[in-house]
VEXVO-304991 format. One record per residue (C-alpha): x negated, y, z; residue in one letter. Coordinates in pm, 1 decimal, always signed. Layout:
# VEXVO-304991
[atom [X; Y; Z]; A] ...
# end
This chain:
# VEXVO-304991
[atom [+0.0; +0.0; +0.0]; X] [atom [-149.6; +340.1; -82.1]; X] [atom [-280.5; +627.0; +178.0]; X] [atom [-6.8; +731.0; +421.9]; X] [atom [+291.2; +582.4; +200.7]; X] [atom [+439.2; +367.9; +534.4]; X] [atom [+724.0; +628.3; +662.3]; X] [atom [+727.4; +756.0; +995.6]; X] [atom [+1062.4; +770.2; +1197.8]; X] [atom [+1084.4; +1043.0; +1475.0]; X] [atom [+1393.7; +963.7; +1718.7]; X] [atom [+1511.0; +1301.8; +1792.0]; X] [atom [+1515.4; +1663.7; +1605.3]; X] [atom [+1449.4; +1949.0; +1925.1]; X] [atom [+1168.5; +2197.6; +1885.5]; X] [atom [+904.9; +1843.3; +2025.8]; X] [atom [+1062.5; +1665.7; +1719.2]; X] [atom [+1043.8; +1949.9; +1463.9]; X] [atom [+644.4; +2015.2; +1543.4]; X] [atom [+552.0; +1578.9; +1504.6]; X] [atom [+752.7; +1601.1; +1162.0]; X] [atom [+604.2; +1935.9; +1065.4]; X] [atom [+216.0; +1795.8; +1125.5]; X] [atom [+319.7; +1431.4; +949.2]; X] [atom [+449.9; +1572.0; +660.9]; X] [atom [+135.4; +1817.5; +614.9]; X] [atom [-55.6; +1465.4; +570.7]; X] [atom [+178.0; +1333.5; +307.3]; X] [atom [+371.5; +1089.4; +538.2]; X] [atom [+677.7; +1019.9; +422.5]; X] [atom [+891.0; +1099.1; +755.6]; X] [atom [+1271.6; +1022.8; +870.4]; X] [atom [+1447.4; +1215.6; +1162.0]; X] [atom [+1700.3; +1061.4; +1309.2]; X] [atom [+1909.3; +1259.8; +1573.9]; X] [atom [+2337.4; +1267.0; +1675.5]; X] [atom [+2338.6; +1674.0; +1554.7]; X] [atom [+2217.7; +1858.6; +1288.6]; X] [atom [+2377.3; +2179.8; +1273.0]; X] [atom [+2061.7; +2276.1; +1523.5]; X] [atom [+1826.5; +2561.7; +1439.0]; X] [atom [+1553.4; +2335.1; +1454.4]; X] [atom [+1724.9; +1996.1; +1229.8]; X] [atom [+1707.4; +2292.8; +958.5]; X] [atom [+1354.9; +2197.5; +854.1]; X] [atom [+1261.0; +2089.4; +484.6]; X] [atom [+972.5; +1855.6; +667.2]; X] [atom [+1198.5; +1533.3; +712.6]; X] [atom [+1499.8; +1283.6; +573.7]; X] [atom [+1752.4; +1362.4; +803.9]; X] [atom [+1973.0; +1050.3; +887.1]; X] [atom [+2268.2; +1153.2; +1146.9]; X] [atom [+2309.6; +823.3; +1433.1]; X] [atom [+2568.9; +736.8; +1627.4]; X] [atom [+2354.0; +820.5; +2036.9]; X] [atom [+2001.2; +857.1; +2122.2]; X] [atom [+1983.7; +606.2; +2394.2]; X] [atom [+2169.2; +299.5; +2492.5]; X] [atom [+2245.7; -36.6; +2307.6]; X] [atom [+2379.0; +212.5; +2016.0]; X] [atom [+2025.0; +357.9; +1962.6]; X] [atom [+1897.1; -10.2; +1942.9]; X] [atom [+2188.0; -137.5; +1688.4]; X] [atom [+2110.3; +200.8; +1498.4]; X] [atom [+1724.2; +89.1; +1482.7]; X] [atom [+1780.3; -219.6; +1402.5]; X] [atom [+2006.2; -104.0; +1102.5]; X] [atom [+1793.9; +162.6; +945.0]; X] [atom [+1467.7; -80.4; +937.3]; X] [atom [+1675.7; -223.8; +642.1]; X] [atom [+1603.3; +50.6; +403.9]; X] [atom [+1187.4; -2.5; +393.6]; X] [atom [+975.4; -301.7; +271.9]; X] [atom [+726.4; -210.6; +569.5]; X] [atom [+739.0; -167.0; +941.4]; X] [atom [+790.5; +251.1; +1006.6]; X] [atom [+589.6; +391.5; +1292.8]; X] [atom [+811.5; +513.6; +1555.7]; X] [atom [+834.5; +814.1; +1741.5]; X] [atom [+946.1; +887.2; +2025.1]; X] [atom [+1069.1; +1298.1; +2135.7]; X] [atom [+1271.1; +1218.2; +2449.0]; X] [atom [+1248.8; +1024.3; +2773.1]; X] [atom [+1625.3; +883.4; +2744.3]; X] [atom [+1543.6; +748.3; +2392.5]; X] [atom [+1163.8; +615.1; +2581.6]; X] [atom [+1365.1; +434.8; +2813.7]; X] [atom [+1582.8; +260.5; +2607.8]; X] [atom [+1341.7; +134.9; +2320.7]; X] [atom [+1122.0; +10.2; +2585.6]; X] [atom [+1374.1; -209.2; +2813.2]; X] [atom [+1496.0; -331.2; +2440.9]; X] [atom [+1132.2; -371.6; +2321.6]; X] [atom [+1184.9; -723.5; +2242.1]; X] [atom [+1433.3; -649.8; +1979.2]; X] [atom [+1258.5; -375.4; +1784.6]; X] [atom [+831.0; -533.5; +1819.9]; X] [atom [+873.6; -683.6; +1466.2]; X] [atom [+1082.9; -392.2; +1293.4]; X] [atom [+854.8; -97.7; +1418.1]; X] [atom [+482.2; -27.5; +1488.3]; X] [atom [+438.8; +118.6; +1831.7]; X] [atom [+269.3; +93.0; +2114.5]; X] [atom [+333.8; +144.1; +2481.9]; X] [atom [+292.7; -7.7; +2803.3]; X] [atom [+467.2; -320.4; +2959.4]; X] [atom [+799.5; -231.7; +3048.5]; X] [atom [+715.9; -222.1; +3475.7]; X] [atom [+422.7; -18.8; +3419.7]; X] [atom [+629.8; +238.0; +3232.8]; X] [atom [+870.4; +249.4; +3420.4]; X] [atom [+639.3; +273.2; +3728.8]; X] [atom [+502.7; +612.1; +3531.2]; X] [atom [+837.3; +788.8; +3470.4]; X] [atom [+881.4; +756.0; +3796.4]; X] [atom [+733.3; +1006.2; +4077.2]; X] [atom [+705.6; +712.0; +4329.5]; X] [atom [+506.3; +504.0; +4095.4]; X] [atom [+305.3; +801.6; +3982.5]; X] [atom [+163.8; +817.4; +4339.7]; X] [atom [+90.7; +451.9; +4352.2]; X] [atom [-120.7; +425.9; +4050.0]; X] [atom [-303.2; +734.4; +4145.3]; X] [atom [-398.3; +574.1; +4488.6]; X] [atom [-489.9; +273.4; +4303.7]; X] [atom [-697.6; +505.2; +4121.5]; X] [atom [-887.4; +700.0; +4364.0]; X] [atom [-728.3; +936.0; +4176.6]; X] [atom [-638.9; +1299.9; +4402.0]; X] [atom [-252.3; +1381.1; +4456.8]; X] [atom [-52.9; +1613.0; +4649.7]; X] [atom [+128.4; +1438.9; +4920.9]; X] [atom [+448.9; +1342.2; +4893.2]; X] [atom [+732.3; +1170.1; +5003.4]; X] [atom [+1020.7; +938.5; +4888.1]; X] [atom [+1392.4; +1070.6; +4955.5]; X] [atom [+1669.4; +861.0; +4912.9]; X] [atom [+1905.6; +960.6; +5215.1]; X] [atom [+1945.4; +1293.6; +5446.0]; X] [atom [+1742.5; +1141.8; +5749.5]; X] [atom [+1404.2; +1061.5; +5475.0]; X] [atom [+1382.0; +1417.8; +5466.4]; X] [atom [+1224.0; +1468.9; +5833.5]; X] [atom [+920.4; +1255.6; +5716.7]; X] [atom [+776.1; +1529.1; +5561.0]; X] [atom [+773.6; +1735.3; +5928.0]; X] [atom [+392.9; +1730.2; +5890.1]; X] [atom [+367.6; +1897.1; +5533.1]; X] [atom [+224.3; +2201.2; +5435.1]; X] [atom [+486.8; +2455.7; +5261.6]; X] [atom [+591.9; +2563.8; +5066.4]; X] [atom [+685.6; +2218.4; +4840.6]; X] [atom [+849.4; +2096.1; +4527.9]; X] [atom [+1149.5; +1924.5; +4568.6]; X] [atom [+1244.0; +1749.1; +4212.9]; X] [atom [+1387.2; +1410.4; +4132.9]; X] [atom [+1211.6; +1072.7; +4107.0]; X] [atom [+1284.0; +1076.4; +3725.3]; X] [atom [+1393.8; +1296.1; +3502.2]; X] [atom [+1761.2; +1321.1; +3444.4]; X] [atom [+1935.0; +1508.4; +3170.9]; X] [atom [+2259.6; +1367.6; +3219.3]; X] [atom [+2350.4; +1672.4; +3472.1]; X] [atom [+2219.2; +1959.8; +3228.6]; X] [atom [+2092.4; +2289.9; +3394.0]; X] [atom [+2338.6; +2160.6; +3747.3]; X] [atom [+2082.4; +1989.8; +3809.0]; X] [atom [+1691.7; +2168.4; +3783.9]; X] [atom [+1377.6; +2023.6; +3684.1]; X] [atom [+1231.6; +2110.0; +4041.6]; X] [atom [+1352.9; +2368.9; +4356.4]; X] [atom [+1038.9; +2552.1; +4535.6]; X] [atom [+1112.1; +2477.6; +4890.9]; X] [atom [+962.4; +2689.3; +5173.2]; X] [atom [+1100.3; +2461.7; +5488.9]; X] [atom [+1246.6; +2163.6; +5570.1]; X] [atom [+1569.6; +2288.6; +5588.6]; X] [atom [+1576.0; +2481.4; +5252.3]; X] [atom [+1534.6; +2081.4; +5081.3]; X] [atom [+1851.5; +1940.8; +5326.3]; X] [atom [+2078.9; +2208.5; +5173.0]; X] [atom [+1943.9; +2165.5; +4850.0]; X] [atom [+1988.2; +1756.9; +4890.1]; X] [atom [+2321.6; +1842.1; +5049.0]; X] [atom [+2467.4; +1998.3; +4720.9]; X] [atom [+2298.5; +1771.5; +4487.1]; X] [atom [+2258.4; +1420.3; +4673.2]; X] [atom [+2598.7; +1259.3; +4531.1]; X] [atom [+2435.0; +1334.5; +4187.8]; X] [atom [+2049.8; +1271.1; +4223.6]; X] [atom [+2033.0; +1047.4; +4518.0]; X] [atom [+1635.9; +1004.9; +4473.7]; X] [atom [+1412.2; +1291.4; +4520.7]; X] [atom [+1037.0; +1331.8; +4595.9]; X] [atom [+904.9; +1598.8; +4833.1]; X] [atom [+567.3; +1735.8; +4716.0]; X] [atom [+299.7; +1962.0; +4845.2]; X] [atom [+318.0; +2284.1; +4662.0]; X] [atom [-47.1; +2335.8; +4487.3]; X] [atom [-106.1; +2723.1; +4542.5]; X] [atom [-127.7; +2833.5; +4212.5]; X] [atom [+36.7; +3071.2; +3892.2]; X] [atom [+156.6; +2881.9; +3591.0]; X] [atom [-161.7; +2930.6; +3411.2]; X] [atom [-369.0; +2725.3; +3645.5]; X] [atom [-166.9; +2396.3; +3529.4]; X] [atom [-386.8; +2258.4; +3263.0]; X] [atom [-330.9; +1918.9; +3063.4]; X] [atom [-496.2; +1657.1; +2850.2]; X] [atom [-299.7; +1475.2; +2573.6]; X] [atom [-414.3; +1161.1; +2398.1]; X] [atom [-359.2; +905.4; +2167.3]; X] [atom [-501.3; +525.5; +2337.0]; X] [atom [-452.0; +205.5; +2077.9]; X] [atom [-380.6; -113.9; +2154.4]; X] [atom [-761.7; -197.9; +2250.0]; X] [atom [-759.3; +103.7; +2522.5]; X] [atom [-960.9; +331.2; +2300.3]; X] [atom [-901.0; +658.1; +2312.1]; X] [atom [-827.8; +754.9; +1866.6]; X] [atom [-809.4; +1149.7; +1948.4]; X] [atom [-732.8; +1388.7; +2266.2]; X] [atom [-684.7; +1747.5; +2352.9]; X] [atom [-736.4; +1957.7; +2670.0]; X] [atom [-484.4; +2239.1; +2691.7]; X] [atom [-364.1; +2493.4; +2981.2]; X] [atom [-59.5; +2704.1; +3001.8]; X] [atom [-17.5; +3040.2; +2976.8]; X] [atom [+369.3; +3062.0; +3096.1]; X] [atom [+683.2; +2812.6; +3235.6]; X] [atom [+996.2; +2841.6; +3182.1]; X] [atom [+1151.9; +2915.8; +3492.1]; X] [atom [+832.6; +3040.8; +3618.9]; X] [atom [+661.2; +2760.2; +3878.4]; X] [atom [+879.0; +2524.5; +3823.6]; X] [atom [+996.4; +2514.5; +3472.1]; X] [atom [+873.4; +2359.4; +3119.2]; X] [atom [+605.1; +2546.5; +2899.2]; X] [atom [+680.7; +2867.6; +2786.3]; X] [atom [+288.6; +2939.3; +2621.7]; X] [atom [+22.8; +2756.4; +2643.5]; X] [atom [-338.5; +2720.0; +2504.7]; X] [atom [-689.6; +2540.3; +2465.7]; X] [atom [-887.1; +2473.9; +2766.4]; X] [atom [-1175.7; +2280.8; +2644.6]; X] [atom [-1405.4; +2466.6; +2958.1]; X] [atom [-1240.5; +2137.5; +3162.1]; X] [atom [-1234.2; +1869.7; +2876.6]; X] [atom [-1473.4; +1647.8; +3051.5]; X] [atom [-1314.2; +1685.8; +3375.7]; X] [atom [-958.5; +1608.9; +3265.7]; X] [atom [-1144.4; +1305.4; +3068.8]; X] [atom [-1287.4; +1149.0; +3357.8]; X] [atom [-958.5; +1172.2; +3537.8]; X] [atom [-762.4; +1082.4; +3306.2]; X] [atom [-951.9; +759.4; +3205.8]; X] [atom [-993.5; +682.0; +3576.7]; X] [atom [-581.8; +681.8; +3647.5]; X] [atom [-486.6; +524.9; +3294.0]; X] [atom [-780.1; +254.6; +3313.5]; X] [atom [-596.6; +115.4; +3639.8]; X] [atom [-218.9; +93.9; +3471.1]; X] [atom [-359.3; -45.3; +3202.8]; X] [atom [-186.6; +272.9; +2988.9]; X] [atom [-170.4; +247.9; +2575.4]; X] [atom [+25.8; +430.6; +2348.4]; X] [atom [+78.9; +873.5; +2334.1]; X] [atom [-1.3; +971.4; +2685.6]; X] [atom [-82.0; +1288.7; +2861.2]; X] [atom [-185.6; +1384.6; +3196.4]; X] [atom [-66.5; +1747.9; +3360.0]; X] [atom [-305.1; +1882.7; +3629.1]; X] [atom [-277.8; +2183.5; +3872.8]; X] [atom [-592.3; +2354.7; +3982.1]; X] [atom [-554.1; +2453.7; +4336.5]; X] [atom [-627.1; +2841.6; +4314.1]; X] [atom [-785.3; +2839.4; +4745.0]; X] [atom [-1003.2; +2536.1; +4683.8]; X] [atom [-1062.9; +2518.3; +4324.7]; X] [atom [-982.3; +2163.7; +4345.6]; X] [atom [-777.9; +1998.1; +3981.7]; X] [atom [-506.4; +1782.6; +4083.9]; X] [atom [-234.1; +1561.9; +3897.6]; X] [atom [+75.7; +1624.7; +3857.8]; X] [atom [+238.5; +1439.1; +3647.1]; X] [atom [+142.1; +1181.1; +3338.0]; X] [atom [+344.5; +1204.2; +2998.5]; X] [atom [+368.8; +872.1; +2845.4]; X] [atom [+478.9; +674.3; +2560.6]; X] [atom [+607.7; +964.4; +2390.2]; X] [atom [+534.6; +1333.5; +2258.5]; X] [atom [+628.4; +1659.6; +2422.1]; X] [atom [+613.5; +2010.1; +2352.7]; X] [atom [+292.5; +2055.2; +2449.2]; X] [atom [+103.2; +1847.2; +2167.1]; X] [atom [+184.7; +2104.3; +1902.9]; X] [atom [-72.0; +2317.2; +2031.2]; X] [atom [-348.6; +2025.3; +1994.7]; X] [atom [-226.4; +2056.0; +1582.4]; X] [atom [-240.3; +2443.3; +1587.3]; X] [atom [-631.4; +2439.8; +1657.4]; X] [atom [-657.8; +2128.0; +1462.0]; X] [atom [-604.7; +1846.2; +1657.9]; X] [atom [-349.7; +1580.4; +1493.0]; X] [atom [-249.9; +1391.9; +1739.8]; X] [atom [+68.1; +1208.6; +1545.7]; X] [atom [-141.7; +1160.6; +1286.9]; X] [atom [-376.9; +1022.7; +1503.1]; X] [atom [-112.0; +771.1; +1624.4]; X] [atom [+23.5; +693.7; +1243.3]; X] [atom [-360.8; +624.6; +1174.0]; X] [atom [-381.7; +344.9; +1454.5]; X] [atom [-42.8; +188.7; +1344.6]; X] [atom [-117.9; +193.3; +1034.9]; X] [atom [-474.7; +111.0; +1082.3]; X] [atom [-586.7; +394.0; +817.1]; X] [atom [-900.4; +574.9; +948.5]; X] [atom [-867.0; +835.8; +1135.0]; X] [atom [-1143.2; +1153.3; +1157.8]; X] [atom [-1198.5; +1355.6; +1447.5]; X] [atom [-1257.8; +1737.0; +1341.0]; X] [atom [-1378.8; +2056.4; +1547.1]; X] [atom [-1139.9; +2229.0; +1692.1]; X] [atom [-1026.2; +2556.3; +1510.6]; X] [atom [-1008.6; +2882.9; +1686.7]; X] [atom [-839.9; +2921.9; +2014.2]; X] [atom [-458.0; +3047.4; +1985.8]; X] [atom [-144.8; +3076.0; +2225.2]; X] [atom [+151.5; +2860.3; +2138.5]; X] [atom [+430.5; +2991.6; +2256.7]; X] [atom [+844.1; +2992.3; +2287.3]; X] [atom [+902.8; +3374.6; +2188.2]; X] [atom [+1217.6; +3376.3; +2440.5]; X] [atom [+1133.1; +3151.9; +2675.7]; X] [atom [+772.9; +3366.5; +2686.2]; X] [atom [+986.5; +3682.9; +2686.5]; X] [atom [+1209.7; +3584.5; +2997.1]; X] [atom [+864.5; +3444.1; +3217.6]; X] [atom [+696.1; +3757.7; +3164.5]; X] [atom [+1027.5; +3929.5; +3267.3]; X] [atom [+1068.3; +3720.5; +3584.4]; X] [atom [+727.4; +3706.5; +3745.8]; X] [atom [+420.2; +3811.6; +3530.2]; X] [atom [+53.7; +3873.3; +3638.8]; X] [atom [-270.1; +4028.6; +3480.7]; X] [atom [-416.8; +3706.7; +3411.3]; X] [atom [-148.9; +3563.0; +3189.1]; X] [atom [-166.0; +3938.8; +3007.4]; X] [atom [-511.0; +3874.2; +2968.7]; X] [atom [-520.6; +3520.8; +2832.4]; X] [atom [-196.2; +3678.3; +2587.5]; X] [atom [-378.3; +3967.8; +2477.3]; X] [atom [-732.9; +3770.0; +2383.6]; X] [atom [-604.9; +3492.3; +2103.5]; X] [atom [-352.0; +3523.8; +1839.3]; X] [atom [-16.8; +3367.6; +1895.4]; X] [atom [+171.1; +3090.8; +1701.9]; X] [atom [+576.0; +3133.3; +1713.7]; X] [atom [+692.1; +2711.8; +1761.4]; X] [atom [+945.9; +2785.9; +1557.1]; X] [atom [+826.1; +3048.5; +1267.5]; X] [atom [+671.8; +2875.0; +960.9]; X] [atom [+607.0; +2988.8; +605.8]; X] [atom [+570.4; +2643.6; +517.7]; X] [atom [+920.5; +2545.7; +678.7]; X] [atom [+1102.4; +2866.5; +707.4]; X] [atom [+1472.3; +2790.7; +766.1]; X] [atom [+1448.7; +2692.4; +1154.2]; X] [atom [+1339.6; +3026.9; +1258.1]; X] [atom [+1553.2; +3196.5; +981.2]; X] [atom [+1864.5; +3008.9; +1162.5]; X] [atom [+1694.7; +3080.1; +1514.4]; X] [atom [+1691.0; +3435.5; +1423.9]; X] [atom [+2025.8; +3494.0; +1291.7]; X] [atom [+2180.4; +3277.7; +1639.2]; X] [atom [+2025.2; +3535.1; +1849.9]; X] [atom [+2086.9; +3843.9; +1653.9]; X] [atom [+2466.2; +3724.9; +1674.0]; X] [atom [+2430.9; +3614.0; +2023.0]; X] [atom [+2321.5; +4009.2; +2128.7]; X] [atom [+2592.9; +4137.8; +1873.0]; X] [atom [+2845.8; +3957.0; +2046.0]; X] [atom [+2713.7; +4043.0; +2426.9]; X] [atom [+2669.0; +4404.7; +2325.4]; X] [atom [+3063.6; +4432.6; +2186.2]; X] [atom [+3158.4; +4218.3; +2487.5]; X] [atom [+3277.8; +3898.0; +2217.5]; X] [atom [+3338.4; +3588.5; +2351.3]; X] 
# end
C-alpha cells in the first residue's frame, strides 16, 4: 500500500478533534471524523470525511465501529478525542483489536489512570512525588484530611461530563468545611471525590509533557509544553499555552519513571505543577490513551504527534525534526475571559514575547473560525438588543 494511504478515523469533532484532523491531513492521510453533531463551528472543517453516528460512547459507539470498518480493505488507525469514547473502546477492546490499529494499556491499568485514586498509587509505586491526597466517598471521609495544608483541590475521582458545567472540573477549597458544603450539594451526583494539596502556584507554572510510546515502550516522538492561561483560572482547562523545552529532561525522567511502572503504551501525557515556594515539579495528572487540547501546540512548533502515532500503526518511518520557533496557542475567548478574571505580569510577559496561534483560525481550513466568528458576533448582537 502506498505512503500514508491507510485512513485515519478520529472519534469526535471538538476543537481536540479538529487540530488531530487538521495535522493528518497536512501529511496526506486520508482521515474520517465521526461525531453525533455537525452543525458545530468546529465539524465545519474541509480537513476530514464527516460521517454523522448514532452516540459517542456505549455499546452504540462499538456497533457504529464495528459497522464503518466495512467501508476499507485495511485496518484505520483510531483516534481517540474524548475520555467517554476512551472508556468505552477500551472495556470493548476485544471487539474492535482486529478492525482498528491502536494501542493502549490493559484495560485495569487504564482504568487505574483515569482515575485520581489510581493516579496516586502508581506514582507511589513510582517513587514518583505527589501532592497528598485523600479518597472521599461519604461525608465522614472528609475529616481525614484534618492534617492537610490549605488551601486544596477538591475534584472528582474521574472525570464526568454527564452533569455539564453543574458539576466543575475542580472547587479551590480553603477549609475543611468549605469541601462538606461543596460535597453536600454535589454528593448525590459525584459520590467520589479526591481531596488534594493545593500546589502554590499561577496557571503558568503547570507545565506538561505529551508523547507518543509504541507497543515496545519506546518513546516515537514527545513534547514539553507549559501554560500560559486556564480556563476558569486555577482550576480550569487550557486557555494558552506554550513550549517549555528549559524542563524537557526533567519532565522526561519523570515521566519515564511513572509510565515505566504501569507499564503505559499508546498517546500519553503527563501534567506537572511547579511549586512556586520550593521550586519543586510535581504531577498532577497523566493524559492517556487519547489526545487533548494541548497536543496542538506540539504541531504548531513542529512536533506531529498524530502523525507520530499513524507512523507506529502503520509502521511507516517516522522523523523527528527541530522544533520551530516558540509560539502561544491559545483559545481567543477563553484567553480573553482568564486575563479578565485574574491576570498577572508574568502571563503578560510570556503573551507579549512569542507570536500567537488562534486554535481555531486557519487559512488552510477557514470555515471553523468563519462560523466561530459569525456565532459570536450574533451572540453580542443579540445580548446588546436584549434577544433571547
Amino acid at each position: 500500500m502506498n505512503k500514508n494511504k491507510i485512513p485515519a478515523v478520529v472519534i469526535g469533532l471538538d476543537l481536540n478533534g479538529l487540530g488531530v484532523t487538521r495535522w493528518l491531513n497536512k501529511k496526506n492521510v486520508p482521515v474520517y471524523a465521526l461525531d453525533t453533531d455537525f452543525a458545530k463551528d468546529t465539524a465545519k472543517t474541509w480537513s476530514a470525511k464527516k460521517v454523522k453516528i448514532a452516540a459517542l460512547e456505549g455499546e452504540e459507539l462499538i456497533e457504529e465501529l464495528v459497522k464503518f470498518r466495512e467501508r476499507f480493505e485495511d485496518n484505520p488507525v483510531l483516534y481517540i478525542t474524548m475520555e467517554r469514547s476512551l472508556r468505552t473502546i477500551s472495556e470493548h477492546r476485544g471487539r474492535l483489536k482486529d478492525l482498528y490499529r491502536f494501542t493502549m494499556p490493559d484495560h485495569e491499568t487504564l482504568m487505574a489512570l483515569m482515575n485520581k485514586n489510581g493516579v496516586l498509587e502508581v506514582a507511589e509505586r513510582s517513587g514518583v512525588r505527589y501532592p497528598r491526597t485523600l479518597n472521599v466517598s461519604a461525608p465522614g471521609l472528609i475529616d481525614g484530611a484534618r492534617e492537610f495544608n490549605f488551601p486544596c483541590i477538591f475534584k472528582p475521582s474521574e472525570q464526568n461530563t454527564k452533569y455539564g458545567n453543574e458539576i466543575k472540573k475542580a472547587y479551590k477549597a480553603n477549609s475543611l468545611n468549605e469541601i462538606k458544603k461543596i460535597y453536600a450539594e454535589i454528593s448525590d451526583r459525584v459520590p467520589n471525590m479526591v481531596i488534594q494539596e493545593w500546589i502554590e502556584g499561577i496557571d503558568s507554572d503547570i507545565y506538561f509533557l505529551i508523547e507518543y510510546v509504541d507497543s515496545e515502550g519506546n518513546v516515537i516522538a514527545d513534547f514539553p509544553g507549559r501554560k500560559v492561561r486556564s480556563w476558569p483560572p486555577n482550576v480550569g482547562g487550557t486557555a494558552s499555552c506554550t513550549s517549555a523545552y528549559e524542563l524537557l529532561d526533567e519532565m522526561r525522567e519523570i515521566t519515564a519513571k511513572y509510565f515505566k511502572a504501569c507499564n503505559f503504551t499508546g498517546m500519553g501525557g503527563m501534567e506537572f505543577k511547579r511549586d512556586s515556594r520550593s521550586g519543586e515539579l510535581l504531577i498532577i495528572e497523566p493524559t492517556v490513551a487519547r489526545t487533548d487540547l494541548q497536543h496542538e501546540v506540539a504541531m504548531i512548533h513542529g512536533i506531529n504527534l498524530v502523525y507520530a502515532q499513524y507512523c507506529a500503526e502503520t509502521g511507516e518511518p517516522f522523523t523527528s525534526i527541530e522544533p520551530g520557533p516558540q509560539k502561544i496557542w491559545t483559545v481567543e475567548t477563553l484567553t480573553r475571559y482568564s486575563r479578565e478574571t485574574a491576570n498577572t505580569p508574568e502571563q503578560d510577559d510570556l503573551e507579549s514575547s512569542y507570536p500567537a496561534v488562534d486554535a481555531i483560525k486557519r487559512i488552510s481550513d477557514p470555515l471553523p473560525f468563519v462560523y466561530n466568528l459569525w456565532d459570536r458576533v450574533t451572540a453580542k448582537i443579540k445580548h446588546v438588543l436584549k434577544i433571547q
